[in-house]
C-alpha positions in Angstrom: 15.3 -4.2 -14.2 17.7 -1.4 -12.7 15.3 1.5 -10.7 16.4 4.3 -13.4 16.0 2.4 -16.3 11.9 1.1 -14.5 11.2 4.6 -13.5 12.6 5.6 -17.1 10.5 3.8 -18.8 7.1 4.6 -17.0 8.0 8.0 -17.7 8.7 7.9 -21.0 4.9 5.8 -21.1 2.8 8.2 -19.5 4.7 11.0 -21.2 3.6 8.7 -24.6 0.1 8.3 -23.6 -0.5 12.2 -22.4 1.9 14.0 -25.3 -0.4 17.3 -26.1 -1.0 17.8 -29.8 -0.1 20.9 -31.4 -3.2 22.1 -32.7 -5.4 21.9 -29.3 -4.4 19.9 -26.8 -3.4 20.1 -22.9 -0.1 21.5 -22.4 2.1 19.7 -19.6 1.0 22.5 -16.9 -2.2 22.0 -17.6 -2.4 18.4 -17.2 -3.2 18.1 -13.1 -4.2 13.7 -13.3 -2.5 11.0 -15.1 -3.2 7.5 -15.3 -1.3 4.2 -15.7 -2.9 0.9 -16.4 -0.6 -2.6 -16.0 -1.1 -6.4 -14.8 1.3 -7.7 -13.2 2.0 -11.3 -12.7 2.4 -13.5 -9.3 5.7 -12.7 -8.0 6.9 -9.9 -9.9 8.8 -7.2 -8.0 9.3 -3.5 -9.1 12.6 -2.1 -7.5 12.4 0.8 -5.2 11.8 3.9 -7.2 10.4 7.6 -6.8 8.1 9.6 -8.9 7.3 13.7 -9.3 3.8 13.0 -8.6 1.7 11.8 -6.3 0.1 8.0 -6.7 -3.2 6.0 -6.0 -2.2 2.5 -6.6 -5.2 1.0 -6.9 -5.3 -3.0 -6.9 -8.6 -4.0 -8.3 -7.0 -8.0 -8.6 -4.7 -9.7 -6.9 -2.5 -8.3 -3.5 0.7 -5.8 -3.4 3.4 -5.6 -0.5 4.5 -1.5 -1.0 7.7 -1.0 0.6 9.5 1.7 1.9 12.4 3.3 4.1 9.7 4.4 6.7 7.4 1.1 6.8 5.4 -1.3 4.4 1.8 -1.7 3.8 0.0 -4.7 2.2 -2.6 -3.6 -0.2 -5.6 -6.2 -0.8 -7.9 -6.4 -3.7 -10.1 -3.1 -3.7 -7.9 -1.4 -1.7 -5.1 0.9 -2.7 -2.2 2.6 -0.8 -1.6 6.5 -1.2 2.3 7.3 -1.9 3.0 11.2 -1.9 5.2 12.4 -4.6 8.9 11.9 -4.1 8.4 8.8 -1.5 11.0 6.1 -2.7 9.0 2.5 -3.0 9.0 -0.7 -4.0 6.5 -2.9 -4.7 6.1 -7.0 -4.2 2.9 -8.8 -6.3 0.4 -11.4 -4.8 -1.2 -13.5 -7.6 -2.0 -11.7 -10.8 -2.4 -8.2 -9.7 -4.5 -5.9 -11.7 -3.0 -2.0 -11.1 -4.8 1.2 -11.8 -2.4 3.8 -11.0 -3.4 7.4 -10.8 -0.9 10.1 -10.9 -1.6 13.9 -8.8 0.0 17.1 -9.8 1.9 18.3 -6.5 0.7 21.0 -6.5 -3.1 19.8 -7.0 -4.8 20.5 -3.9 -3.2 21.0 -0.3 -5.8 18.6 1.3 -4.1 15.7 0.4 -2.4 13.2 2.4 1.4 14.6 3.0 2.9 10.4 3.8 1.9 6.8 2.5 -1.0 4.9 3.8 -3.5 2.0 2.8 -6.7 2.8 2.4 -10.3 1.6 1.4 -12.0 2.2 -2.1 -15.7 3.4 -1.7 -17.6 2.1 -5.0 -18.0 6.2 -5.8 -13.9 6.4 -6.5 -13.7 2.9 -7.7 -15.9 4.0 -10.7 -14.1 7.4 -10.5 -11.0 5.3 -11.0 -12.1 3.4 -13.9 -13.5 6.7 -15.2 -10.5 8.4 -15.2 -8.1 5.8 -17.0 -10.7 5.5 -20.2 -10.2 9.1 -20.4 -6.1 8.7 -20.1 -5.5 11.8 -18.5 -7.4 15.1 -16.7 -6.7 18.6 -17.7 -7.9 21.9 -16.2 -8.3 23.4 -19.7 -11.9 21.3 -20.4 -14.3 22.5 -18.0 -16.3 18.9 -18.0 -12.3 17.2 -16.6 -11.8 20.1 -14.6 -15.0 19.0 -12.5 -13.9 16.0 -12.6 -10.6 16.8 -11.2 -12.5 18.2 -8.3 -14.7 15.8 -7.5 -11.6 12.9 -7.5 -10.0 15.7 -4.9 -13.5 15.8 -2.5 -13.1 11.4 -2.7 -9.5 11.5 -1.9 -9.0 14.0 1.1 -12.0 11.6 3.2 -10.6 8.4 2.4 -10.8 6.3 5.7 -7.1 4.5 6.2 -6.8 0.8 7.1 -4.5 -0.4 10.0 -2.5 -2.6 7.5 1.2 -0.6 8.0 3.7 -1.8 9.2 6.1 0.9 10.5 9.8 -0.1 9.6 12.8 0.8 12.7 15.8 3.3 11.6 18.2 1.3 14.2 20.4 -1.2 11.9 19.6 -3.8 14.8 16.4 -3.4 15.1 16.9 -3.2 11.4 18.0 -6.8 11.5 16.0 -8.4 13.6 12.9 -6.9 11.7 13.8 -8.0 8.3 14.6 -11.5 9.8 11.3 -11.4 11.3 9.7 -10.4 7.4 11.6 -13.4 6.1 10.5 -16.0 8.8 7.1 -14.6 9.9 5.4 -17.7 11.1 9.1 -19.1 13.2 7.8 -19.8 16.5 11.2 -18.1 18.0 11.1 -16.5 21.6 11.9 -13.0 21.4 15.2 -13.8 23.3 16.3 -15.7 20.1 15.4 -13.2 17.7 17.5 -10.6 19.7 20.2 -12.7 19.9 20.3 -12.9 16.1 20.5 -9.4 15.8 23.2 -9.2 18.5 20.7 -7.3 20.6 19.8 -8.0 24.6 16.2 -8.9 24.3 15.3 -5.6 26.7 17.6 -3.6 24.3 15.4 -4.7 20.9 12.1 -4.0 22.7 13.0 -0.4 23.9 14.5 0.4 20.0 11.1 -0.5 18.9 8.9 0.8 20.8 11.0 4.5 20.1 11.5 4.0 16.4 7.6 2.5 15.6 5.6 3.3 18.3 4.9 -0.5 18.6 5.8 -2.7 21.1 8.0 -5.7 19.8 5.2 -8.1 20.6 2.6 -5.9 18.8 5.1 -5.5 15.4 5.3 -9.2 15.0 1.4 -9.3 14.8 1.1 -7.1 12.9 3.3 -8.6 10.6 1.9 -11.7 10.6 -1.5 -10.1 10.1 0.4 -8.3 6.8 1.8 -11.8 5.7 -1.5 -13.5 6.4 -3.3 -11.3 3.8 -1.7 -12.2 1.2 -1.4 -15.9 1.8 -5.6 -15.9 2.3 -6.2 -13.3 -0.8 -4.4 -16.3 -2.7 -7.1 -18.5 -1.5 -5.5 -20.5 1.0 -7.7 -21.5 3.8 -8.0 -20.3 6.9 -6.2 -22.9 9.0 -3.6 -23.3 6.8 -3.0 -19.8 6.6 -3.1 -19.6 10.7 -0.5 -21.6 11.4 1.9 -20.6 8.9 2.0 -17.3 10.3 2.6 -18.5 13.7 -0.7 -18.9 15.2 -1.3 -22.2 17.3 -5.5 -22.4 16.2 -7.3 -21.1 13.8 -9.6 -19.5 16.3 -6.8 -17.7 18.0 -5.9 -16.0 14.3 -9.5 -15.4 13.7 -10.2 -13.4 17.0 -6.7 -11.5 16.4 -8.2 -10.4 12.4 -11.1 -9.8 13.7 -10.1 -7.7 16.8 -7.7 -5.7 14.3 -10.0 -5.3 11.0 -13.3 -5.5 12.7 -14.7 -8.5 10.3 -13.4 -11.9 10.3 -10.8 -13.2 7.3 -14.4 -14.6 5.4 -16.1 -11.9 5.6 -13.5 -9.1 4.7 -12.4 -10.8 1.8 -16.1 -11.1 0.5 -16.4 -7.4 0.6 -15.3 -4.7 -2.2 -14.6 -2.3 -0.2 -13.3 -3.3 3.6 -14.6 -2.3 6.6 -14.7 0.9 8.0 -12.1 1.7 10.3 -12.3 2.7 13.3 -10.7 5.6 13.6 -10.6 9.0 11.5 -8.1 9.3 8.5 -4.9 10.7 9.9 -3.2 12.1 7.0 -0.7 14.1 8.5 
C-alpha cells in the first residue's frame, strides 16, 4: 500500500469513527484524544508515513520495529513508543501484534514529549488506554472526558523511557554500512570489513558515528543486536538460539550484556507487564 493512500485511509477511519452529530456532539476543535484499534499480522509492514497528531502506539501483543529518518526503536509487548505529530515513520510487525493507538491534539498540553521514544506502560495508563478506546474518542465539551483528558496528560509527561533506540547516522556511508549492519545483525564481520563495504577506512566509519549517534561503532552494533534480539525472543525463541544468531559466542555472554543494558535478564523481562524501570530520568527533550 502507497504512504498516501495508508495515511488516507486511517484518516478517513478515525474521521468515520469520531464524525460529530449534528444535534449534540463534539465538534472537531473540541475533540483533543482519538483512538485507533488494529491487529496486525506477523510480517506486515506499514510504509513510512506522518500524521497531524501526536501517537501512543501501544502494543499490548506481539513486537513492532518503528522506524524513522532520526533512528528506530523496537517496541515489546506492554510497551509502546511515543511519535510527536508530524514525525515521518514506518513500522515493521513481530508476530501478531495487537495496536492501541492513541492520537493527541498538538496543541494538548506543552508537557509532552517534543521527539520519539520507547517507553514502559504502568498498569494505571494500560487501563487508561483500554479506557479510552471503548469510549472512541475524548472531548473537552463533557466535563467527565475532560478529566479524563487530564489525567491521560499527568500519565504521559512521567513516563520513564527504555534504552531500546537505536539512533540512525545522516552520513550516506555510515548510512550504508548501518543498514547493512540491520540486514546482517548476527555476521561475525570485523569492523574493517564492514567499512570496507561501505567504502569507508575503518577509523573514518567510527569517527562518523560517534558524531552523527553519539555511539561508538562498537556500542551501535550492540545495541542493535540487543534491538534484533527482542524480537526474535518475544517470538519465543530460546535463549541460546537467539544468542547466537545475533552474534553472541555464549549464551551467558548475551545474558550479562541484556542484563547489564535492561537491568533484568531476557526471562525475567519478558515475564513482566510492564518492564523494568530505567535507570535514568525520562529525557523528553
Amino acid at each position: 500500500m502507497s504512504k498516501t493512500r495508508h495515511t488516507r485511509n486511517v484518516s478517513d477511519r478515525l474521521r468515520k469513527k469520531v464524525r460529530p452529530r449534528a444535534d449534540k456532539g463534539p465538534t472537531e476543535e473540541e475533540i483533543l484524544v482519538r483512538t485507533f484499534v488494529v491487529r496486525h499480522t506477523h510480517d506486515h509492514v506499514i510504509p513510512p508515513h506522518a500524521h497531524d497528531w501526536h501517537q501512543l502506539i501501544y502494543a499490548s501483543e506481539g513486537v513492532m520495529w518503528v522506524q524513522t529518518a532520526q533512528g528506530d526503536w523496537v517496541v515489546p509487548p506492554s510497551r509502546a513508543v511515543w511519535v510527536s505529530a508530524g514525525i515521518e515513520h514506518g513500522i515493521e510487525m513481530t508476530g501478531s501484534v495487537h495496536v492501541q493507538t492513541l492520537y493527541l491534539a498538538r496543541g494538548v498540553s506543552s508537557e509532552l514529549p517534543d521527539r520519539c521514544c520507547a517507553v514502559n506502560v504502568s498498569p494505571l495508563l494500560r487501563e487508561l488506554i483500554r479506557h479510552t478506546v471503548t469510549l472512541g474518542w475524548l472531548d473537552n465539551k463533557d466535563p467527565v472526558k475532560a478529566r479524563l483528558i487530564g489525567v491521560l496528560i499527568d500519565q504521559l509527561s512521567v513516563l520513564p523511557t527504555i534504552p531500546l533506540e537505536l539512533p540512525w547516522p545522516t552520513d550516506e556511508r555510515a548510512q550504508l554500512a548501518a543498514a547493512w549492519l540491520r540486514a546482517h545483525p548476527g555476521d561475525p564481520s570485523v569492523n574493517k570489513q564492514v567499512a570496507k563495504r561501505a567504502a569507508l577506512s575503518v577509523r573514518t566509519m567510527e569517527r562518523l558515528f560517534q558524531r552523527e549517534t553519539g555511539m561508538t561503532f562498537g556500542r551501535w552494533r550492540q545495541q542493535l543486536r540487543l534491538l534484533h534480539a527482542l524480537r526474535l525472543l518475544a517470538a519465543k525463541r530460546p535463549v541460546t538460539t537467539v544468542a547466537l544468531e545475533v552474534g553472541y559466542e555464549s549464551p551467558s555472554a548475551f545474558i550479562a550484556m541484556f542484563k547489564r543494558t535492561l537491568g533484568v535478564t531476557p526471562h525475567r523481562y519478558f515475564a513482566s507487564a510492564t518492564g523494568t524501570p530505567t535507570r535514568q530520568p525520562p529525557r523528553w527533550r
